[in-house]
N, C-alpha and C positions, 0 to 999 in steps of 0.2 A: 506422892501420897495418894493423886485422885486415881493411878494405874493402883496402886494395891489393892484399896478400895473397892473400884470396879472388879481386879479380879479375884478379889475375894466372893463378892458378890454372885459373879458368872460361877465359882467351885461351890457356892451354897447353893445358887438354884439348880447345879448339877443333880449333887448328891439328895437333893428333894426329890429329884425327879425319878433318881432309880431307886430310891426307897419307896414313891411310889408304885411304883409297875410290880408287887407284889401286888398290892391289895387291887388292882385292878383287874387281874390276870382273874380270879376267881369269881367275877362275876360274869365275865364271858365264858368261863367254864359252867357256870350255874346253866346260863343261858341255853347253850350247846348241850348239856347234859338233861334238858329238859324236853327238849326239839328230839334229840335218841329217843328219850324214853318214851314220849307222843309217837315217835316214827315204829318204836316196837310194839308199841300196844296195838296202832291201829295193823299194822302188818302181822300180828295174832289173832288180830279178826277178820283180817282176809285170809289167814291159812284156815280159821276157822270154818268162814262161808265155801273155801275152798273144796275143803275136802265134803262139805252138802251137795256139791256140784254147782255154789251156785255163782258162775264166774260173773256176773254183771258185779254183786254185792261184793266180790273178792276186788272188783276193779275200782269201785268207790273209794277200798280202804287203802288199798295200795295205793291211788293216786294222793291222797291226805299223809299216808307215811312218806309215797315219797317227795312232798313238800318239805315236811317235818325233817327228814333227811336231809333234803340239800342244803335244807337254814341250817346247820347244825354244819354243813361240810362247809360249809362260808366261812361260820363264824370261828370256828375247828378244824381246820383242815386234817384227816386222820384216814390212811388207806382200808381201816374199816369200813369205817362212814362213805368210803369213796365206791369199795365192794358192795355193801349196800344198797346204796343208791342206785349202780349196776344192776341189782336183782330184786326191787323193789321195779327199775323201768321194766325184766324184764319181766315182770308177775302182770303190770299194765296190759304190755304188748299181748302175751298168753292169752290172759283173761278177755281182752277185748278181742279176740280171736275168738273166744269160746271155749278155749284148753284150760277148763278149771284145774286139772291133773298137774299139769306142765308149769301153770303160772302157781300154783302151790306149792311146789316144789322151790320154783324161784321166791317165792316171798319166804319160805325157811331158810334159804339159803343166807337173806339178807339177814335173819332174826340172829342169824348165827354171827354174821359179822358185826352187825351193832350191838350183840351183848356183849363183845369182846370191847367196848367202850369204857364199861363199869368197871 
């Protein structure tokens, strides 16, 4: 009797548990879909400052998307977010070079694969 009991028990707090893991599942997407949309905005205004020529301001923004990016490739793992992140560093690297041209180029690249997110 106290075996049935029991496993009764262990098949309820089963079946809680993966009726759970829907409603959980959507607020790590909230999360991650928020950290994208912070990482596209700010890498629209580094393609913005970009093409001014002004790479120092392009490098600010890319280094804040590509934060926003990587929270977002943690919490979400997604070969967009991952392409991204790729051309978000490599708009950094550009820009802190001085190739406002080159690192603009890379921060569209990135805008292209995080919008593929939504």
């Amino acid at each position: 009797m106290q075996r049935t009991i029991l496993l009764g028990a262990i098949v309820v707090g089963f079946m809680m548990a993966l009726l759970a893991i829907p409603f959980m599942a959507p607020s790590a997407l909230a999360s991650s879909n928020k950290h994208v949309d912070e990482a596209i905005h700010h890498a629209k205004e580094a393609v913005q400052h970009g093409k001014q020529g002004h790479a120092d301001v392009l490098v600010k923004h890319a280094e804040v998307a590509l934060k926003h990016a990587e929270m977002a490739q943690k919490e979400t793992p997604n070969p967009h977010i991952a392409e991204g992140v790729k051309g978000l560093k490599g708009a950094v690297e550009h820009g802190k070079a001085g190739h406002a041209d080159v690192a603009t180029k890379e921060a569209e690249g990135a805008i292209t694969h995080l919008s593929e997110i939504k």
